[in-house]
N, C-alpha and C positions, 0 to 999 in steps of 0.2 A: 504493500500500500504506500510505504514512503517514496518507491520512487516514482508511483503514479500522480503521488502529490506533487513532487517533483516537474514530473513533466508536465499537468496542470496548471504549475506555477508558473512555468515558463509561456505557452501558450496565453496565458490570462497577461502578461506583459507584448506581448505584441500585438501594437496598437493600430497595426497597417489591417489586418486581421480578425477584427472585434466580432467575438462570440454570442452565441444567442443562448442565454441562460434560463433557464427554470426554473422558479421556486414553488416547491409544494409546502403551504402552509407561514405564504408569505408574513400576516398578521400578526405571528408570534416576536416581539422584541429582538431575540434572536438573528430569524430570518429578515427580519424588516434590517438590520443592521446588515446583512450580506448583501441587501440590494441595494443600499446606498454606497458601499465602495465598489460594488461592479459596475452599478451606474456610474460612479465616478472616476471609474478605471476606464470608460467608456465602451462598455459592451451592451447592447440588448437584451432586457432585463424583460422577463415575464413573472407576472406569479399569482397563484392561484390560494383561495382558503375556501372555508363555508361560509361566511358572511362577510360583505362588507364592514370596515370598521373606519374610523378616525385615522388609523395607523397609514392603514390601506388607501385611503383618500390622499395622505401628504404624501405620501408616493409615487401616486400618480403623477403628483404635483410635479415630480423632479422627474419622471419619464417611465417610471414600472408601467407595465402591459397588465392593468390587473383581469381577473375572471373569477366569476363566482357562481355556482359552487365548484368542485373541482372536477374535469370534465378529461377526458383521452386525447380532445381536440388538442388541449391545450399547449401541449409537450409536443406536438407537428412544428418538426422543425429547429428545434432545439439543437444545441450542438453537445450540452451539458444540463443535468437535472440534478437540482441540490434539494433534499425534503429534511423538515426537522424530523425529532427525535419521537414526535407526536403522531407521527404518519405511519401509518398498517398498510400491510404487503398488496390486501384489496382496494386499496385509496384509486379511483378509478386513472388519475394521472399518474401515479406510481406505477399501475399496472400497465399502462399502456408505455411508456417509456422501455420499461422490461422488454415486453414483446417486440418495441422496435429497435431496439440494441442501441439505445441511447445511452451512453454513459449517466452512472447516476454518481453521485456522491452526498455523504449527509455532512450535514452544517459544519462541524467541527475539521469534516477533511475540505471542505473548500475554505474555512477559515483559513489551515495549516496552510493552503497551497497559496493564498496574499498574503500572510504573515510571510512568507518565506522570500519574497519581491522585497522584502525592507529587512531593515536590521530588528526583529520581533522582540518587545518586552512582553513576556507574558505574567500577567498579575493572578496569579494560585493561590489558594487557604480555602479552608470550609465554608469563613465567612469572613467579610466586610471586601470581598472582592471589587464591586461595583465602588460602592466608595472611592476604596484605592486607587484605582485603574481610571477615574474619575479623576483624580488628583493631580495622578501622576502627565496624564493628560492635558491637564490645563496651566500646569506648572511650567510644562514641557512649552506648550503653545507662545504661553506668555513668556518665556525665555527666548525665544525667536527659534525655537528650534524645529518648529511647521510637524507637528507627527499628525500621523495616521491614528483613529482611535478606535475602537470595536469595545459597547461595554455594554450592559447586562441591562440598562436602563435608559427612559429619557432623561438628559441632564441638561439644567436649564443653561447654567452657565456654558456649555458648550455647543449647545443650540438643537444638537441629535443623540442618538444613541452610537451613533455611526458616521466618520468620515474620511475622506480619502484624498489627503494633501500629495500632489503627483511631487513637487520640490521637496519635501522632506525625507532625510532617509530613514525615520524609526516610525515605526506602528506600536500601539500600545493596545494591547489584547487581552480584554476578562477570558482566564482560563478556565472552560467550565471542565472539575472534577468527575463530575458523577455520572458519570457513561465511562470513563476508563480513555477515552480521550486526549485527555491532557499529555498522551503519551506520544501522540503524535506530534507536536509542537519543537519547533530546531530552533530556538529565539537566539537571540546572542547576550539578552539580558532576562533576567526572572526576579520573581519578589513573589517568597512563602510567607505567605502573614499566619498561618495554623493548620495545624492536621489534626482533624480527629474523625472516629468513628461515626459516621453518616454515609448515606444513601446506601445500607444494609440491603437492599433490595438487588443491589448489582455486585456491590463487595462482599464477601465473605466474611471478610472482618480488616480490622486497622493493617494487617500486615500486609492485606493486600493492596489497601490502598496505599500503604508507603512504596508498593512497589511502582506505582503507576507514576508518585512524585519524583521518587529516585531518577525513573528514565528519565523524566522531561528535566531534573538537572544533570545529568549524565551529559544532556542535546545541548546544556548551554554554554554558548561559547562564551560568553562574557563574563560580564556581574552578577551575581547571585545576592542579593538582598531578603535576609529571614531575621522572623522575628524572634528574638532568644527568651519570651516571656512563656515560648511552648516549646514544652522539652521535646516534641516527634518533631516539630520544623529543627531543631537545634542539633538535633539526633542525626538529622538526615544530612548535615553539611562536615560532618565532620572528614576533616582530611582532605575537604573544599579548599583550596590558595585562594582561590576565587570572590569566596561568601565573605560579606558584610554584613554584622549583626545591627539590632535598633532594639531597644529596650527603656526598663525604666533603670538600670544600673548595669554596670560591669560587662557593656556592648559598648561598638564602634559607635552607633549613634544612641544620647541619650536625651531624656525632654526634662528637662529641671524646672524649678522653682514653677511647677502648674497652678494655673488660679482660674476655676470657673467663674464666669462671666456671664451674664443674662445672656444666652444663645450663643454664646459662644465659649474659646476655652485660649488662655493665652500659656504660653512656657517658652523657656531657654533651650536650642538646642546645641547640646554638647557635641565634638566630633574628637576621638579621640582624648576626651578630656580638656579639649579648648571650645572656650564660647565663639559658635560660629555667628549667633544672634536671637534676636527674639520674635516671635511668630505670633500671630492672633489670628486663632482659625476662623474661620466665619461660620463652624458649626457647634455646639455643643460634645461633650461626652470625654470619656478619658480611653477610650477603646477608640474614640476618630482621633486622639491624640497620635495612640498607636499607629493609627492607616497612615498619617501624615509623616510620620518619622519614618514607613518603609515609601514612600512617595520619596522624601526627601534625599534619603539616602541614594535612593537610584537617580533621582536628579543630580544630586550631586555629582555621581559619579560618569554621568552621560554629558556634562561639563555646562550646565546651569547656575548661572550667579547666586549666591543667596538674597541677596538684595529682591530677584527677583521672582526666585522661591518664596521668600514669604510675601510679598506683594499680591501673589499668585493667590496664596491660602488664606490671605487674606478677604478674599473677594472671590472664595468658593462657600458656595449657598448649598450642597449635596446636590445628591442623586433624590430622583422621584422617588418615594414612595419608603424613603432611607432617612426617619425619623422627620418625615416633612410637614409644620406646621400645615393645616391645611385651614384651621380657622384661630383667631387670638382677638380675645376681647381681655377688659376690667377682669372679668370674672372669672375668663372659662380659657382655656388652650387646649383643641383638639388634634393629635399629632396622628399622624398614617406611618407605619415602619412595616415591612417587608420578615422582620426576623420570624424565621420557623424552625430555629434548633434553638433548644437549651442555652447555649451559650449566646445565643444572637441577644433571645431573652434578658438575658442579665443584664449583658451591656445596654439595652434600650433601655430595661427599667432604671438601672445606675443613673443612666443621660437623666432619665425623665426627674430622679428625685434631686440630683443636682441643680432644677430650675424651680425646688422650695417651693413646690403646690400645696394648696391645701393637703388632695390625696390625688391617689394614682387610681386610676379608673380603666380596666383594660379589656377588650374585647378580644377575645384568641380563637382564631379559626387552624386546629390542626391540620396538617398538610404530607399526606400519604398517612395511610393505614401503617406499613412498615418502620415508619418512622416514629409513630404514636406508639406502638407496642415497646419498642427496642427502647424508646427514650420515658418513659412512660415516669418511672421515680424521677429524671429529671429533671423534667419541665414541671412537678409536680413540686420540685421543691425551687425551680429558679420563681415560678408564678409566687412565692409569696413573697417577693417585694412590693408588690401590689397592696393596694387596702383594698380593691374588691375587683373581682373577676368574672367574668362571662366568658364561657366555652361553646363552642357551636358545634356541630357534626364533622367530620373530618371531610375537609377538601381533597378528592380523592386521585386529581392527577392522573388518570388513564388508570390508576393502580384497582384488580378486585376486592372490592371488600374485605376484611379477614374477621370471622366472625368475633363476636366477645369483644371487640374493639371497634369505639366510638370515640366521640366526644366524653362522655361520661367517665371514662377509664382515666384522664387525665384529672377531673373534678374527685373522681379516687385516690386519684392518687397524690391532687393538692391537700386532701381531709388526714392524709397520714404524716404529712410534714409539718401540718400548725392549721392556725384557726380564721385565715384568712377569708374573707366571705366571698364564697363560690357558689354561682349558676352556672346551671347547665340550658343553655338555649338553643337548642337543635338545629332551627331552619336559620341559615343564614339573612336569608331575604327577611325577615321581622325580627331577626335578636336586636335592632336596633332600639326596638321600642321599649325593652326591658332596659337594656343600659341605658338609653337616653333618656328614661325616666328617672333613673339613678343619679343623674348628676346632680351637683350643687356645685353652689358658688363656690370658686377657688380651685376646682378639680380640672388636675390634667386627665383626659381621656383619649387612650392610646389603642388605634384599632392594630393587631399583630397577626398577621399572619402571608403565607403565599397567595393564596389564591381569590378567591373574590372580598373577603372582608373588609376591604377600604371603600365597597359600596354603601358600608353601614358609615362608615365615617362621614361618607359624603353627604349622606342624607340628614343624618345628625347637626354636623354645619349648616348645611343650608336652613333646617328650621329651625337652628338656636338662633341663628343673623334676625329671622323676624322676629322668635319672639324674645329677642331682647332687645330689635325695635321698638315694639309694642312697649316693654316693660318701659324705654326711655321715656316716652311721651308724658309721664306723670311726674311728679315727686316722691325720692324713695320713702316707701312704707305703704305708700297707695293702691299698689297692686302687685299682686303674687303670681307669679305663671310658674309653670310645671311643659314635658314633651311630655308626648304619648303617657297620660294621668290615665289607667284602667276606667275604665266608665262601672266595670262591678264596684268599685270603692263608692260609688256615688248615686246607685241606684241599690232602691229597695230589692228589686228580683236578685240583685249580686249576680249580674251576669253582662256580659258587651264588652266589647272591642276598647281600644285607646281612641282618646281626644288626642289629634294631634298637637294642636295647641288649649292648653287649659288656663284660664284664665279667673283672678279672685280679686278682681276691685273691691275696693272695701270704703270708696268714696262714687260720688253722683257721679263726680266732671271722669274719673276714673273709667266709668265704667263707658261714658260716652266717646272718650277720648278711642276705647280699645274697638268699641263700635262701628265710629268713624273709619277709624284705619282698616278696619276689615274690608265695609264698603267701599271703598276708595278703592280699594284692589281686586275687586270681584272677590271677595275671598268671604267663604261660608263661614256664619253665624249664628253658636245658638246658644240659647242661657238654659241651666238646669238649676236649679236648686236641690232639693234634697231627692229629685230621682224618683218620688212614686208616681204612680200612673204611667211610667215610662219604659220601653225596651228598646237599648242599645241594638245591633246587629254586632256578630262574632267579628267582622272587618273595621269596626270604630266610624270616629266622624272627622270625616274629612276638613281642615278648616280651624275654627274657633271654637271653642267652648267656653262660656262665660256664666263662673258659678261666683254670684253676689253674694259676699261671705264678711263679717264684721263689722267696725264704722256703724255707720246710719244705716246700713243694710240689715245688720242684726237689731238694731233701736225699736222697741216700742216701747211705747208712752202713753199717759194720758193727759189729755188738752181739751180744757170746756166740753169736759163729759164725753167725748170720743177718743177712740181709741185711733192711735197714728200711728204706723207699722212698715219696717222696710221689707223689702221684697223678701231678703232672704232671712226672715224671721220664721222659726218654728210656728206653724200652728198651733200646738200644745204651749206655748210661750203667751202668745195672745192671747189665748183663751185664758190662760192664768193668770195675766193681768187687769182684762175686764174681771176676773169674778171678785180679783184684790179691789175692783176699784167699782162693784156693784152693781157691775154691767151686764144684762141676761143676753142671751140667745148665744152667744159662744160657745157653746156648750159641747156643741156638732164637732168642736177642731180637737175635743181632745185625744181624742182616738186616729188621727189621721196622718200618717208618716210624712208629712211634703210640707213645704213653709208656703209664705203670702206667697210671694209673687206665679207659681204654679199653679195656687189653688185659684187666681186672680184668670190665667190662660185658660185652665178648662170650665173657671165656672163651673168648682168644687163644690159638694154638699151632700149635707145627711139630716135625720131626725126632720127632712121636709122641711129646708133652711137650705137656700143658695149663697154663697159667695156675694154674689152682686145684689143679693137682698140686702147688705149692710152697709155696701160701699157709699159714703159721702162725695168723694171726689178721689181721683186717680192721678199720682201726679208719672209721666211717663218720658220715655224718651224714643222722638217718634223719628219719621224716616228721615226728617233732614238733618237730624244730629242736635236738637233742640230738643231741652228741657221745657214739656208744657203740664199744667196742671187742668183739668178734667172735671167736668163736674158729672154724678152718676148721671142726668139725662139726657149728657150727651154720648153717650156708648150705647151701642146695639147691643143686646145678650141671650143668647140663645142656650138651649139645653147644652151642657159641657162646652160651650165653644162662646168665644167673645174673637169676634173680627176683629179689632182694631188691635188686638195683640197678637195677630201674626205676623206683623212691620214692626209694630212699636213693641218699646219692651218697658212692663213696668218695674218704674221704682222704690214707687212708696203710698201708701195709702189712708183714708180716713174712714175710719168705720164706725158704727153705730150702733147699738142695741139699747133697750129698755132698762131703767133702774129696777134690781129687784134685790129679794134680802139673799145675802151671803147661804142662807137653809135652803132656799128653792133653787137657786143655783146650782149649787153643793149636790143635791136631789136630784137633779137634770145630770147634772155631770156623771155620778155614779150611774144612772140610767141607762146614759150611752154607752159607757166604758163596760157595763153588765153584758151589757146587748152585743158589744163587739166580741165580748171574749166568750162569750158561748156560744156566738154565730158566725166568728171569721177563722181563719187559719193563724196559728201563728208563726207556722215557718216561713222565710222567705216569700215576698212575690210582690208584684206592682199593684195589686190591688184589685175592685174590680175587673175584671178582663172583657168584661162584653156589656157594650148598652142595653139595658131592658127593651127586647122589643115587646110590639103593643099585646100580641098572644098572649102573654107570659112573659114571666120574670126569667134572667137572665139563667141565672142558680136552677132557679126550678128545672125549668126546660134541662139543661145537662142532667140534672137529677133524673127526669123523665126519661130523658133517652141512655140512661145507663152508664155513664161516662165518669162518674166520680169515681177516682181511684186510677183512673185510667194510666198510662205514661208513654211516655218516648222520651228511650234515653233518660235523663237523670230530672226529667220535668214530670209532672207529675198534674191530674186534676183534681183539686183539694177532697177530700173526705167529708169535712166537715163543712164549705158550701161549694156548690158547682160552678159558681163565678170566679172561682180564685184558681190560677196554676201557680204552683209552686218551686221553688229548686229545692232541690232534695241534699245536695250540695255539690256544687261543680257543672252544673247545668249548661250547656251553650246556648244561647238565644235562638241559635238555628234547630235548633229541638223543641223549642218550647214556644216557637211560631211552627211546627210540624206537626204539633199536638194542636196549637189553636187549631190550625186548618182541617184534622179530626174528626173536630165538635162542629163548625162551621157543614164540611163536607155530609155529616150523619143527620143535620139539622135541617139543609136544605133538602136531601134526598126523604127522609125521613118526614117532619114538618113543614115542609116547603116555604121555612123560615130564613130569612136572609139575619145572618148575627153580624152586627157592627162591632168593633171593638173601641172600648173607650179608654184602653191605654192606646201611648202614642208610640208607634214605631219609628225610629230613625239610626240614620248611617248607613254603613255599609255591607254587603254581606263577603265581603273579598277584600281584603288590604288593596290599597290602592296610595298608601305614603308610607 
């Protein structure tokens, strides 16, 4: 194979001659990085994946032939067919390349075969590869030394993952490890930043993989820069002329007097014992301190200024996805890092606690099954740098399943090293909603892993940015917001999806201000109070939620013999204060789970007493963002339903009843509290469930047609009256709207009765934030 690479190499240099290339599985980082230095080496670039991507489009941009999906067609013509590590023997361009004796090669030998056109630095270790090779890169660039770059990531400061300076004579190349590859590579310069036990799925074990590092420094003709803070990279140089070490002591290069810095990390670096100068990384951590002393060292020795070394690292930002700030307010910093070994672990969390957050908040997606097994104690014990953790299902990488091994296995195996608070959240696509519910002020929250869990990050940012828009628009202590707040914490049935934005003004202007800004942006609005009468859907509510909680919102009073009451005041509150202060007909609210301003929307009532039988005046805040006050004959009011509170929302209110003594009060009140508790349920449920139609009573009817006791799933229709469903505990909504539909279905076929429901359903029945 090497001399095939060989004569590849040579071939892909003659530019009178320019080849016609194919990439299967163009899309991958990797391959997108092969097709920017063949484009730039000037050859006809094609390349094929499943889907269109972002990647795939700036591509284009620079001359790739793309096609999607991957087709036979594609590869007609070709002189050469390079496919990632991701591509199977039936991939239909694979297979058709075969058949027509197309030369193929995979990623890593068409790398070898340009690395071998320059004098090749290749940058090797388990981990902080990209980093490095990132460094070394831009060090290089800014030194005037024009290289050639190939690295594992987009890197902003370098503008690509991938480029191809025809003037320069050295390429600087992420060596990937873990295929056994690395063996191939003839560089003339190398930098081992660590060896350890990983990708167990291809190695055997560590002594294999030191065989594969050995060769690739056996191949080099140059410099050899390793880190001497890892006894197998240190191990492996010995009786090297060649090798240059970097360390924190008693190495060629060494990083003195370090002092963390908000985002970044300043130190001395020594070179044999003499101050060559002093450096200010532009990243954080004491492990990127590390990267930069093997950066350094190989600059140094490829004959780069220091002046112009630290200038360089200076004014390096990282690689994507490599501990990268993705959102930074007052309050909150949420970072995206890439680490999915053990070790990558530590170092991130180290970085995270050196920037003195409140706490550390981390989301961790495992990544291969094999990896999760093998490493299983030690992610279990690096994860408790952490104050709280989230696990997801393992990101599975082409790899089969291996049974007994999840997600869960590592939340096992965090419970045996200490007492750091661990979930398990399976699906990746919504673990966002549990962590982002979890945060508070002051908290770094760090999403970790390979494979997709930097979509939870993304999502996270984007709705912290509004609702801590939102939160600005007041004075603090005026309103409280929460992500994704469970709607079972807030509803009587305990059951329903996340709010994705929750909201607690606890003042008027408060609440109009969060109002305001919703409208303004088309963006859904809606106020709950205390949740009875109400069913969430298992998908949540898209939008706003605005629960009026404290302040003048919890306030009643009495004023010239009525009672004044804010929206979000208990029923059973009011009622107690009218009887403190002599006032009859309340009587009706002590039994009833919901505050004012709910029982005010559906035009609440019992013992044959409405809501809007006692209302004075309503003071609300109506469509244009305006605070008006109402007098009761001007609102319409109908059985359960008041129109003018589907736009407007109310405030606060004036209610009324009769002077009577404290004894007949007292006698009413026990009445209805008698009545409730021998004729309702008292486990869980939103209440009524169905309007009385004119036939019959709602209760009855189910009574009639047999259905008490009934269930689906963990809902249940009460025992004790036929109008109530209940959760029995753990209920989804989407079961106990399977059940209403039941009663309704048996009622209509049965009684040729149409049952209306007089709780209210809303949200969604699918996550869709």
């Amino acid at each position: 194979m090497k001399q095939a690479i060989r004569d590849w190499s040579v071939r892909l240099t003659q530019k009178e001659t320019p080849l016609r290339v194919h990439l299967i599985g163009v899309a991958g980082s990797g391959m997108s990085g092969l097709a920017l230095l063949l484009i730039g080496m000037g050859h006809k670039v094609s390349g094929s994946d499943r889907v269109t991507s972002s990647e795939t489009e700036r591509l284009q941009g620079v001359g790739l032939r793309f096609s999607s999906p991957h087709t036979g067609e594609a590869v007609q013509g070709a002189d050469l067919v390079v496919y990632s590590s991701a591509i199977r023997p039936e991939n239909p361009a694979f297979a058709a390349a075969k058949l027509a004796g197309i030369p193929v090669l995979r990623r890593a030998e068409c790398l070898a075969a340009i690395l071998f056109t320059k004098k090749g630095i290749v940058v090797s270790g388990t981990h902080g590869k990209t980093t490095t090779s990132s460094m070394t890169s831009h060090i290089l660039r800014e030194a005037g030394i024009h290289p050639s770059h190939y690295v594992g990531a987009e890197i902003p400061v370098l503008g690509s993952n991938a480029r191809w300076e025809e003037e320069g004579e050295y390429m600087v190349a992420e060596g990937d490890e873990s295929d056994g590859t690395l063996a191939l590579y003839e560089p003339e310069c190398s930098i081992v930043l660590n060896v350890e036990a990983e990708h167990l799925d291809y190695y055997r074990d560590l002594d294999h993989i030191c065989e594969v590092f050995t060769k690739l420094l056996d191949q080099t003709r140059g410099r050899i820069v390793y880190c001497k803070e890892c006894p197998v990279a240190s191990k492996l140089q010995v009786g090297r002329a060649n090798a240059v070490s970097y360390g924190w002591q008693d190495a060629d290069y060494v990083a003195a007097d370090i002092r963390e810095l908000r985002g970044s990390t300043a130190f001395t670096v020594m070179r044999n014992g003499e101050a060559l100068g002093n450096i200010e990384l532009g990243i954080p951590g004491r492990h990127n301190v590390l990267n930069a002393l093997g950066a350094i060292a190989l600059a140094d020795g490829v004959g780069a200024s220091f002046p112009l070394i630290a200038r360089a690292l200076s004014t390096f930002a990282g690689a994507k996805r490599r501990f990268e700030t993705k959102y930074l307010s007052r309050e909150y910093r949420i970072v995206d890092d890439y680490g999915h070994h053990p070790t990558e672990l530590a170092a991130t969390l180290q970085t995270a606690r050196s920037l003195n957050p409140g706490r550390v908040v981390v989301l961790f997606q495992p990544h291969r099954y094999t990896r999760t097994q093998a490493l299983a104690e030690e992610f279990g014990k690096a994860l408790q740098a952490a104050d709280q953790v989230f696990i997801t299902d393992v990101y599975a990488a082409s790899e089969t399943p291996i049974e007994g091994i999840s997600g869960m296995t590592l939340v096992e195996a965090m419970k045996r090293h200490g007492d750091v608070k661990v979930s398990y959240t399976p699906t990746v696509a919504t673990a966002h909603h549990e962590a982002g519910n979890a945060l508070e002020p002051g908290d770094l929250f760090i999403t970790l892993g390979a494979g997709n869990v930097h979509e939870a990050g993304k999502r996270i940012s984007e709705d912290l940015k509004v609702l801590e828009e939102i939160l600005r628009l007041v004075p603090a202590g005026e309103m409280a917001g929460k992500l994704y707040e469970p709607m079972r914490r807030h509803t009587t049935m305990l059951a329903g999806g996340p709010a994705q934005f929750w909201l607690e003004p606890h003042t008027f202007q408060a609440f109009a201000e969060a109002v305001t800004y919703c409208r303004e942006r088309g963006m859904a609005v809606r106020v709950v109070g205390r949740g009875s009468n109400l069913l969430v859907r298992d998908g949540g509510i898209r939008g706003a939620v605005i629960h009026p909680s404290g302040g003048a919102f919890s306030d009643v009073r009495v004023e010239n013999g009525m009672i004044i009451a804010g929206a979000g005041a208990r029923l059973k509150k009011v009622a107690s204060v009218a009887q403190a202060a002599g006032l009859g007909g309340f009587e009706w609210m002590e039994g009833i789970p919901g505050n004012v301003g709910g029982a005010l929307r559906m035009n609440a009532g019992a013992m044959g007493i409405e809501m809007f039988d006692q209302v004075v005046n309503l003071t609300c805040l109506d469509e244009d963002g305006v605070i008006r006050k109402r007098a009761r004959d001007e609102i319409e009011v109908e059985y359960r339903n008041v129109a003018l509170l589907r736009r407007n929302f109310a405030l606060e209110v004036t209610l009324t009843g009769p002077v009577d003594s404290p004894e007949n009060i007292q006698a009413r009140w026990n009445e209805s509290r008698n009545k409730r508790r021998t004729s309702q349920p008292i486990a869980a449920s939103a209440g009524c469930m169905f309007k009385n139609p004119a036939p019959v009573p709602a209760g009855k009817l189910v009574d009639e047609l047999g259905l008490k006791g009934s269930r689906f799933g963990k809902a249940e229709v009460s025992t004790v009256h036929g109008n109530f469903i209940c959760n029995t505990g753990g209920a989804k909504t989407s079961e106990i709207l399977s059940l209403v539909e039941q009663i309704r279905d048996k009622a209509r076929s049965e009684r040729g009765i149409e049952m209306e429901m007089e709780v209210k359903v809303i949200g969604e029945d699918e996550f869709s934030f």
